[in-house]
Phi, psi and omega in degrees: 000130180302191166259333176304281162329321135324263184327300200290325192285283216275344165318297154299314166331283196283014170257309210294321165323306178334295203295305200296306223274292202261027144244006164258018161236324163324281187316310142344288189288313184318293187321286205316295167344293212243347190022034210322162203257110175280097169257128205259116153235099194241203188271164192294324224251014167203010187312313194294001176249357176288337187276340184278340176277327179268324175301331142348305166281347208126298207287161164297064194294140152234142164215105197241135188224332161341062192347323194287359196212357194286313167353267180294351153292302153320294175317313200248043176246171200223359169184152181227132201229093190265123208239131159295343206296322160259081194287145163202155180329331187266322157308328203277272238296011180274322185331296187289313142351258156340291174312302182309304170296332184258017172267331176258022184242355161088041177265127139275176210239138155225129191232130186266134170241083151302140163039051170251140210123267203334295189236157159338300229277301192314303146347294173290326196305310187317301188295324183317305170339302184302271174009285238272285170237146179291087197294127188255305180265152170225097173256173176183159139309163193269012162308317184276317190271339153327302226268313171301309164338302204099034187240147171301130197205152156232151190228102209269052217074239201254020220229181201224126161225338142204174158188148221277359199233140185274152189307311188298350179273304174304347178245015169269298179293348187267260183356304181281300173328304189274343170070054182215192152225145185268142176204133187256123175252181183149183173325310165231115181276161171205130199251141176185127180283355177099358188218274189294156175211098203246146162221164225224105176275357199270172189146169180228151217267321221280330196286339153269030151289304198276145180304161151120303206299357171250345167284351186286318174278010150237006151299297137357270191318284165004296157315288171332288158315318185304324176256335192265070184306341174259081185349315198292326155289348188278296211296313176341299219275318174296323178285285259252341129311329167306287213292342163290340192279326170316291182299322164305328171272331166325326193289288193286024179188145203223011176238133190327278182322326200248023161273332198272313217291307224256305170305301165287358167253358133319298200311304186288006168237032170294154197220178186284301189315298182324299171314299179311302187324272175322330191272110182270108186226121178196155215269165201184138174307000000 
């Protein structure tokens, strides 16, 4: 690349940052503004911190798991975010329930593939799901979404510990298989409707430290979606705010408990500046 085709490239970078950085925070306010209603049917082991992230943001958690009532909850819901991680035969079928009102009232859906890899049973449900209803966002590590692909991975519990496929490629090819938009989180997430493709540098060493934090990011997405209809961008904008939220709390604290502590009063003082300064996002081939 010349140096003239350098200068215009970095050039175009930072107007497109720009542009993506005060259009994650327009939504930011929309959420705080409008306060959409998240109805979650996720796992035992973080609902309460999922409910604390979208409140966090702004937004409403519901988390109704009851077959007899997710129908009508999911109808006067405004996103619907459904996590595997304590998956059990009844739970699948409250999901699928559930997915169908919110496919046919045109709510979007975000599916957590907590520990799809680790066992048989887990793999199939995520697919029953897929199956089942039209899923518009699908995150996972890239243990989980290599393993729903159909690439070989390994999955260590809830953890990503290889896989034969690289993210930025692979979530380009998931996206299209499934016809959704796809999201890989790690150390650098990465998102793609199969046309757009962002990739999201922000983030803290210490947020995988800590239990949660990735049902927490798709709780996030959730949010997000509710007001942002171009998913790919909606998911963009929800990791690269959680992860300033991240970076922030990093300053001001460097021990685990009072980092999560620390996390949730970042989300809730994140400001336009904080975003403009911070946010790293950007589009990819």
């Amino acid at each position: 690349m010349t140096s003239l085709k350098k200068t215009k490239y970095k050039a175009f970078a930072f107007y497109q940052l720009n542009v993506i950085s005060m259009e994650s925070y327009q939504t930011l306010k929309k959420i705080r503004e409008t306060k959409p209603l998240i109805h979650h049917i996720t796992n035992w082991v973080t609902i309460y911190d999922c409910a604390n992230i979208v409140r966090a943001f702004g937004a409403l958690p519901v988390m109704a798991h009851a077959e007899e009532e997710v129908e009508e909850m999911t109808s006067i819901s405004n996103a619907l975010v459904l996590n595997i991680g304590t998956l059990t035969k009844d739970i699948i079928n409250s999901m699928i329930k559930s997915g169908k009102k919110a496919n046919e009232k045109n709510i979007p859906i975000v599916l957590d593939a907590v520990g799809a890899g680790a066992t048989k049973f887990r793999t199939e449900c995520v697919n029953r799901i897929i199956k089942s209803c039209k899923i518009d966002v699908i995150k996972g590590n890239l243990g989980e979404i290599a393993s729903v692909f159909g690439s070989k991975a390994e999955v260590k519990g809830v953890e990503s510990i290889s896989s034969s496929e690289k993210p930025e490629e692979l979530v380009k090819k998931f996206a299209k298989k499934f016809d959704c938009t796809a999201v890989i989180t790690g150390k650098i997430d990465y998102v793609s409707n199969g046309k757009k493709n962002y990739k999201i540098s922000n983030g803290s060493e210490y947020m995988g430290q800590i239990v949660g934090t990735g049902c927490m990011a798709a709780s996030v997405i959730g949010c997000f979606v509710a007001i942002e209809k171009d998913y790919a961008k909606a998911s963009a904008q929800a990791l690269s705010c959680f992860g300033i939220a991240g970076e922030l709390a990093e300053k001001r604290t460097k021990e685990i408990g009072s980092f999560k502590t620390a996390l949730y009063d970042c989300i809730s003082q994140i400001s336009e500046e904080d975003i403009k300064r911070l946010s790293k996002v950007e589009e990819y081939v």
